[in-house]
C-alpha positions as CSV (number, residue, x, y, z in Angstrom):
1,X,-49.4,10.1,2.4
2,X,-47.3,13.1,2.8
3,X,-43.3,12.2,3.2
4,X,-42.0,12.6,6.6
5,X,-39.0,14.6,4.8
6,X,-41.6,17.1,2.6
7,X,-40.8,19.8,5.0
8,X,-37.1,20.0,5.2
9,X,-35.5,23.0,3.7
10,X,-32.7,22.8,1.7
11,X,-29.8,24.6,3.4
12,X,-28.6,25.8,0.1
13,X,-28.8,25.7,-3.8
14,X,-27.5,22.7,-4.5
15,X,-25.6,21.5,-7.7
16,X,-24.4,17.9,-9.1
17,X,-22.3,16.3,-6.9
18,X,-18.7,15.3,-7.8
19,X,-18.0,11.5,-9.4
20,X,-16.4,9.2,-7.2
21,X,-12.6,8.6,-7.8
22,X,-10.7,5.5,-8.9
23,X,-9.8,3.6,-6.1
24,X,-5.9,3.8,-5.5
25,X,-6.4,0.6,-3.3
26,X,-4.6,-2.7,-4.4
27,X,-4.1,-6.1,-3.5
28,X,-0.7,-5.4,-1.8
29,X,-1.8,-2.0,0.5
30,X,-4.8,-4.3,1.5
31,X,-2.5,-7.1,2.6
32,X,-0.5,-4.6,4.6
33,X,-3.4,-3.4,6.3
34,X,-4.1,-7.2,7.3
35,X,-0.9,-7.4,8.7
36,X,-1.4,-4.6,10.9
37,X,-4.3,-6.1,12.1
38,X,-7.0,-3.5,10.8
39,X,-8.4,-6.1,8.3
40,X,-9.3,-9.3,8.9
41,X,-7.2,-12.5,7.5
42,X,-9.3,-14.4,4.5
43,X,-11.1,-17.3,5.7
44,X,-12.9,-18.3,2.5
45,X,-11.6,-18.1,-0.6
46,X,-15.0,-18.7,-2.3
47,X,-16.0,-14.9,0.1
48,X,-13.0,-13.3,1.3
49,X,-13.6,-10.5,4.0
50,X,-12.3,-8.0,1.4
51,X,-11.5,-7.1,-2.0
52,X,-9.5,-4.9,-3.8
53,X,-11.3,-2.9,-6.9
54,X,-10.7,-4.0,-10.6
55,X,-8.5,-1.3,-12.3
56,X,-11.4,-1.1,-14.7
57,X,-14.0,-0.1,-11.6
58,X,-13.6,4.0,-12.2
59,X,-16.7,3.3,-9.6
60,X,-17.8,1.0,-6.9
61,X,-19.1,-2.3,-8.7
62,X,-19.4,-4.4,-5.9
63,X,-20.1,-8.3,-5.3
64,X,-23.0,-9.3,-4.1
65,X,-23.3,-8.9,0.1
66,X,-20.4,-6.4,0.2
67,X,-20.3,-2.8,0.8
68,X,-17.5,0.3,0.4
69,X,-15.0,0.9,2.6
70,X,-12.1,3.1,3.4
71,X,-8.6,2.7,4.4
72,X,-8.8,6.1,6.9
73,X,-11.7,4.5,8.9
74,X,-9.6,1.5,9.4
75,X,-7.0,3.3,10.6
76,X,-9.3,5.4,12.7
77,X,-10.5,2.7,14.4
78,X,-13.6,0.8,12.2
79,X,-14.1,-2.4,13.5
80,X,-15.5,-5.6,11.5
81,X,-18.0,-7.4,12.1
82,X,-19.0,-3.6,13.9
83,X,-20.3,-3.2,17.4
84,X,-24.2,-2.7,18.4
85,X,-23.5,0.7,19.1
86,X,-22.0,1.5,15.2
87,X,-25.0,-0.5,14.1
88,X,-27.2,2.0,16.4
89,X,-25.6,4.8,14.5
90,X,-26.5,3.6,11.0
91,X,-29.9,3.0,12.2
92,X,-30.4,6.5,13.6
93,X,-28.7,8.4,10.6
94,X,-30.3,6.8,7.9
95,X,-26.7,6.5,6.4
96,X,-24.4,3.6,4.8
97,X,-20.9,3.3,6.0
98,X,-19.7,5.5,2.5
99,X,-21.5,8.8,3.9
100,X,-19.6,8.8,7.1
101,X,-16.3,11.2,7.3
102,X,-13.1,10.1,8.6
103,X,-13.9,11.7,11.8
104,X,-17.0,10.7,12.2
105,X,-15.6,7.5,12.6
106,X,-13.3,8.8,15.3
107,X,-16.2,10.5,17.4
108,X,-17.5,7.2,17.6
109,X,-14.8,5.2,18.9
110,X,-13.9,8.0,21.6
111,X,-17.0,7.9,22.9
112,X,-17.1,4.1,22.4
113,X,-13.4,4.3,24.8
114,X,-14.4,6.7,27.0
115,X,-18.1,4.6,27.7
116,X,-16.3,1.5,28.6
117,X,-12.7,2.0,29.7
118,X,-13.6,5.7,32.0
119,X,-17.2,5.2,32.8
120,X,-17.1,1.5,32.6
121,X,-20.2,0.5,30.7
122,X,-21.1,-0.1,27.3
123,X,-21.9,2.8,24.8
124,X,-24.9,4.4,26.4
125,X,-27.5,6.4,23.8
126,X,-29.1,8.9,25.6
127,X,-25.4,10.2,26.3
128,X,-24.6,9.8,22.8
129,X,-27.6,12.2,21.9
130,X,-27.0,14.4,24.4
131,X,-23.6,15.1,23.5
132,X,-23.6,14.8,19.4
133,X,-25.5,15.9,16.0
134,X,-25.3,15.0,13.1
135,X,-24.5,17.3,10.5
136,X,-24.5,17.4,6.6
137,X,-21.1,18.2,4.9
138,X,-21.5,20.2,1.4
139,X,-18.5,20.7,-0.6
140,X,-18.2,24.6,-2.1
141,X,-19.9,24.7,-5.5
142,X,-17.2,27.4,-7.1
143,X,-19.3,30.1,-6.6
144,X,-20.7,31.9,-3.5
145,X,-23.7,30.2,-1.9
146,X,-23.4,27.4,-4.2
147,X,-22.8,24.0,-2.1
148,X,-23.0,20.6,-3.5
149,X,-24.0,17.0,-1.9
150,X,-20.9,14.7,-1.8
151,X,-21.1,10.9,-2.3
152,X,-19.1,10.2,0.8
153,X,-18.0,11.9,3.5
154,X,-21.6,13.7,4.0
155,X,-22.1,12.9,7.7
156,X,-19.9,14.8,10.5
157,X,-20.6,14.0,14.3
158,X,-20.3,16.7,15.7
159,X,-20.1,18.1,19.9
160,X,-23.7,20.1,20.2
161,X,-23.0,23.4,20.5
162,X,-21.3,24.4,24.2
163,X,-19.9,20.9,24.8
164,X,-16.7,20.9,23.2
165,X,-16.4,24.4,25.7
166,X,-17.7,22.5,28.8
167,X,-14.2,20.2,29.1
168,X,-16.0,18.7,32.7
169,X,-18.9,17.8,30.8
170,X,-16.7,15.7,28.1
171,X,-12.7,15.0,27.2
172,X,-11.6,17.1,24.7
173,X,-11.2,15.4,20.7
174,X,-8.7,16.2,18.6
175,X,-9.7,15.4,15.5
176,X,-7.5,15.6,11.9
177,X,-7.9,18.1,9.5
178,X,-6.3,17.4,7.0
179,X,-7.6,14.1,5.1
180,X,-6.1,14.4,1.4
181,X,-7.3,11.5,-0.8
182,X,-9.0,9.2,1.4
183,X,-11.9,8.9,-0.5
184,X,-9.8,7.4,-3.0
185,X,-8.9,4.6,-0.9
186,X,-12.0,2.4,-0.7
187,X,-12.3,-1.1,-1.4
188,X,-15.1,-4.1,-0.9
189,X,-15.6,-5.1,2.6
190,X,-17.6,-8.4,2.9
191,X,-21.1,-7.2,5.1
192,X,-21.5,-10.3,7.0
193,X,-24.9,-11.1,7.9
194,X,-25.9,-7.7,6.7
195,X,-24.9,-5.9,9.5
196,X,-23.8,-2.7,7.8
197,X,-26.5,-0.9,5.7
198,X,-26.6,-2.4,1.9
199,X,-24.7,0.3,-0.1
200,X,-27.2,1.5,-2.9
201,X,-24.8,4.7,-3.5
202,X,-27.7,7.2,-2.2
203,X,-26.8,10.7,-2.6
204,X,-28.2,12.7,0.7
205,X,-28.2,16.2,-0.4
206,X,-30.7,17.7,2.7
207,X,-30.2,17.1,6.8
208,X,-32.9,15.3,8.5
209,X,-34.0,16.8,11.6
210,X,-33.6,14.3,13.4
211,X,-29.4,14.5,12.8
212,X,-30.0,17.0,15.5
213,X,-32.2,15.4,18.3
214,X,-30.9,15.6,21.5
215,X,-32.5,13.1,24.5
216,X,-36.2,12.6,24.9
């Protein structure tokens, strides 16, 4: 049977993607992320909610029923355990919690805010849709037209074309530009119940069309 995917193009001449970097994440910056309530306290010693990387991981080695996480989507507001409408998105995107960007993560929880603290109602999908895309970051190759897939940080939601110029339509975002080493801050977050995607490091190196749908 033909795969579903046989017909996407790649959007350019791809090359082998970068390695990941050692995590700069210790016990101590964890615990200080605890205590300002964007992690949760251990409960279990046995299965604590997170862990901080051996100085011998150079990549993720993770513990059974854990997945990789990063200290910027913390801070941008990634919740745990997280909400039906984050689980909705992994779903959708085909994507573990790695391949998100930093704002990608912030997308989400504006439109989580604006869904239930303007509009008054939980996160509604068909507005979702109608509003975002997703689309597949590439990092520059070193040459021109020479792109290459990166191991996280591949997914950007993004305003459809026209919305971000349509300010009655929906609030204007601000997002951050500049993100210097976030993607060396990761750690082991405990998955409970499996409610994140397992992380099996996939590389996504082509956009599904479906990124872009907008509402049936």
């Amino acid at each position: 049977m033909r795969s579903p995917f046989s017909q996407l193009k790649m959007p350019v001449r791809l090359i082998a993607t970068d390695d990941w970097r050692p995590s700069s994440m210790t016990e101590r910056r964890l615990v200080e992320l605890e205590r300002e309530g964007l992690l949760r306290p251990h409960t279990s010693s046995s299965r604590p909610e997170w862990i901080a990387p051996a100085a011998d991981h150079r990549e993720p080695r993770l513990p059974k029923g854990y997945v990789v996480s990063f200290t910027k989507f913390h801070r941008h507001g990634l919740g745990s355990p997280p909400s039906r409408f984050m689980r909705a998105l992994y779903h959708h995107y085909g994507v573990e919690l790695q391949h998100f960007s930093p704002n990608a993560i912030t997308a989400t929880v504006v439109f989580a805010a604006v869904c239930e603290g303007y509009l008054g109602m939980m996160p509604h999908w068909d507005l979702w849709l109608h509003l975002y895309q997703g689309e597949l970051f590439n990092a520059p190759g070193g040459s021109v037209g020479v792109r290459k897939p990166v191991r996280m940080g591949c997914l950007n939601l993004v305003l459809k074309t026209g919305k971000s110029e349509r300010p009655r339509e929906y609030i204007s975002v601000g997002l951050m530009s500049n993100h210097a080493e976030w993607d060396s801050q990761w750690f082991y977050l405990r998955n409970d119940n499996d409610l994140l995607s397992a992380y099996t490091g996939c590389l996504i190196s082509q956009r599904p069309e479906h990124w872009k749908y907008g509402v049936v």
